[in-house]
N, C-alpha and C positions, 0 to 999 in steps of 0.2 A: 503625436495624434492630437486632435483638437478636443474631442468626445472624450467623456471619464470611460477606462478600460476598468472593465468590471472581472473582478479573478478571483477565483472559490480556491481556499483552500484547506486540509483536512484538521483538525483540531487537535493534532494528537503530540506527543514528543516530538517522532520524528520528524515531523515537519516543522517543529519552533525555527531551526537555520536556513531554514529556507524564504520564510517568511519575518526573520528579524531585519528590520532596516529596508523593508522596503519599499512600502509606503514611502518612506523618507528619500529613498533613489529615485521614486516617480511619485511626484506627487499628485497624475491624475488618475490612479490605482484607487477604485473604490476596493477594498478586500473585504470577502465574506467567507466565515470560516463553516463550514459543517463536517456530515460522515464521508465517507468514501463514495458511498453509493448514491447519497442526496446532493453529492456534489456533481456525479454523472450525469443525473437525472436533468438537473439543471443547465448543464452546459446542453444537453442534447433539445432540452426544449427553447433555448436560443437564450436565457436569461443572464447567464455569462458569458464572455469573450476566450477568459483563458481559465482552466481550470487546472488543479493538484489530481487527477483522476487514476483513479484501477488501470492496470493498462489492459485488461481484456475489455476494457468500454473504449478506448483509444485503438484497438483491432475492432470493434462492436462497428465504430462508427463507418473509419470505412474513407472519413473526409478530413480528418483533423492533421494539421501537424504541430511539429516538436519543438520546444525551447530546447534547443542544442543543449549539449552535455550536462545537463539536471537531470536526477533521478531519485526517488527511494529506493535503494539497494543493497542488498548483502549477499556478501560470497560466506556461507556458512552459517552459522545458528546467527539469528536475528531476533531473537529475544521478547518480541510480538508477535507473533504470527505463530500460534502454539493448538497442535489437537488433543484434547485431552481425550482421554480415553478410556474404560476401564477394565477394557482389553486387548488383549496385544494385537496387529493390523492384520494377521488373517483372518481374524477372529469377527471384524468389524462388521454389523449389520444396516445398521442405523447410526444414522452421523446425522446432527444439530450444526447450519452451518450459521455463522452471524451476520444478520442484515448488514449489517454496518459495511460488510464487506461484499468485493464482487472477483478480485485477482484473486484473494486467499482461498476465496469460496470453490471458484475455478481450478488455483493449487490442489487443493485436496481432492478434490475429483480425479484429476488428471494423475495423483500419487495412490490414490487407490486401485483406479482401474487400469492404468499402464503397468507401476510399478509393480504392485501388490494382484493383481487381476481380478477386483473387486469390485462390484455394482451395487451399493449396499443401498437404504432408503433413505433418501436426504429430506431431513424434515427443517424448516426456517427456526432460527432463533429470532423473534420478536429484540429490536433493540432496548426495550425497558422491561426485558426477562428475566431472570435472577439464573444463570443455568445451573446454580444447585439444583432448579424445581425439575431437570430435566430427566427422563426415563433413558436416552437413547444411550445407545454406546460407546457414544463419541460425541463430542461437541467443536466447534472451530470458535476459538477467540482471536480478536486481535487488538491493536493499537498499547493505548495505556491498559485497560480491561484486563487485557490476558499478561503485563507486564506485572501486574500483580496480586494476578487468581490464586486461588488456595483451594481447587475442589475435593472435597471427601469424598472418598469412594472412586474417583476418578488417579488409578494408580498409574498409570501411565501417560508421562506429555512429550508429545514428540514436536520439537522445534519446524516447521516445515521448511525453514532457511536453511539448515542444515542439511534436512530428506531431500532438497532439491540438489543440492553444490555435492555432497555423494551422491549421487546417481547419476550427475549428470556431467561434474566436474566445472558447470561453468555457475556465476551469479545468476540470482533473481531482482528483478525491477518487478517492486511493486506499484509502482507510481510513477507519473511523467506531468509535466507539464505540455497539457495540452491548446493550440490555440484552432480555435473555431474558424470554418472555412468563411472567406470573406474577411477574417479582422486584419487587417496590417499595423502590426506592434510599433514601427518604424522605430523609433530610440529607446521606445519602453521596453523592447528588449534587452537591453543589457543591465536594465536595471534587475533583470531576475539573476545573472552571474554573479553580478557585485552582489547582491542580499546574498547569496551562497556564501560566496567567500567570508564576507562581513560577519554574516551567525556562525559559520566553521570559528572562525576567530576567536569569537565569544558562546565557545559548546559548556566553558564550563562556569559562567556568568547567569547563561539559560537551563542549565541544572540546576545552579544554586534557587532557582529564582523557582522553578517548576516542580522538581523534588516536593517542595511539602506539600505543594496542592494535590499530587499524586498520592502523597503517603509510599515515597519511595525515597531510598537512600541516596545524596546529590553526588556521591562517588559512581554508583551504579549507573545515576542517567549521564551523568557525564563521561563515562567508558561507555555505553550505550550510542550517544551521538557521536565520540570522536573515533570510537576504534570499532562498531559493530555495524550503523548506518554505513553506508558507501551513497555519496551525494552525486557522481559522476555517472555519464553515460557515455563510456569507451567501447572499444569494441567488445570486450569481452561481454560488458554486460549487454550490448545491443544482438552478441551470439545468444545470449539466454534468453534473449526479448524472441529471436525468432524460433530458438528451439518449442520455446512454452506457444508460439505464435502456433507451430505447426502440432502441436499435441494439442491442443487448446480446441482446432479445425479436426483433426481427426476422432477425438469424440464428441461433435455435432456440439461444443460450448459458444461458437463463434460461425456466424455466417460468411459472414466479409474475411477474407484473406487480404489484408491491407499489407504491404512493406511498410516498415516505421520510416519517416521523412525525417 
């Protein structure tokens, strides 16, 4: 491409291998990094090309397609994406979901009232809220946030990577690289494979380096990126893509029924 390709992507651990090296594989990738949700926001109002996006904004939209086989994903507990609780799930009335998020927020909805047969009142977590200050019964963290929450009084944290892969048997994709209708990547695409591969390489070079700013152990982020993340988008996880697709549309969280491209 001749134009600088503009790509949002999210701030958080999970995403350091996806985005190491590669700027350096394209060098007309302007990269901007924010939340999950300000990253949606922006690809939708045309300000980006290619985004790290939720994938219920990438059903949301309705026009966007997919950088082949890149994903955020885990088959089984995922280690961010945590409802704290301070009662057990039939219990639940009031759930605090996090701005930050838009899939997880989505997750939990669709694990309370399919799984659990719960409608409970979803009140927003403000993203510069402390949710110790918070009354409700439940709260939803994610990213680094919930990789190293400690809340009092909140005795119970249920992994939601885990509540999905039991119930449902297959993985969850939180995230896709999404590219905006109209952009043609032409060779800058494969520069998002190669940065995959390239940070997979170096998961525990980017733990060394990320651990202290987090105030997390670099053994933990580094089992976290090499054996908990799943960076691929195979079939199995693109069965989980359409399972969550079609619960997602069955309680009214998605207008658009898109097939993932």
């Amino acid at each position: 491409m001749s134009h600088r390709v503009r790509v949002g992507a999210v701030n958080y651990l999970n995403a350091k291998p996806l985005v190491e090296g590669l700027t350096a594989f394209a060098p007309d990738i302007d990269l901007h990094l924010d939340l999950p949700s300000r990253l949606a926001d922006r690809m939708a109002d045309g300000e980006l090309d290619v985004g790290l996006i939720p994938v219920v904004e990438f059903f949301r939209a309705g026009s966007y397609s997919l950088v082949p086989n890149i994903a955020i994903a885990s088959r089984g507990p995922v280690l961010s994406v945590t409802l704290f609780s301070r009662v057990p799930w039939p219990e639940i009335r009031t759930v605090a979901l996090d701005e930050g998020s838009r899939s997880s927020a989505a997750l939990t909805q669709i694990l309370l009232r399919k799984k659990h047969g719960i409608v409970p009142q979803i009140e927003p977590l403000p993203i510069d809220v402390p949710a110790d200050d918070l009354t409700t019964d439940a709260v939803l963290l994610i990213g680094d946030k919930a990789m190293r929450a400690c809340l009092p009084g909140f005795d119970f944290a249920f992994d939601l990577g885990q509540e999905w892969t039991d119930w449902t048997g297959l993985p969850f994709v939180y995230a896709v690289w999404a590219v905006r209708e109209g952009v043609e990547l032409g060779e800058t695409a494969a520069a998002f494979e190669r940065a995959k591969r390239f940070g997979l390489s170096r998961a525990g070079q980017i733990a060394a380096r990320e651990a202290p700013l987090l105030g997390l152990d670099p053994g933990y982020c580094r089992r976290y990126l090499s054996n908990i993340i799943r960076y691929d988008l195979g079939p199995q996880e693109r069965a989980g893509l359409e399972r969550y697709r079609t619960l997602a549309a069955e309680i009214g969280l998605i207008e658009c029924v898109a097939a993932t491209r």
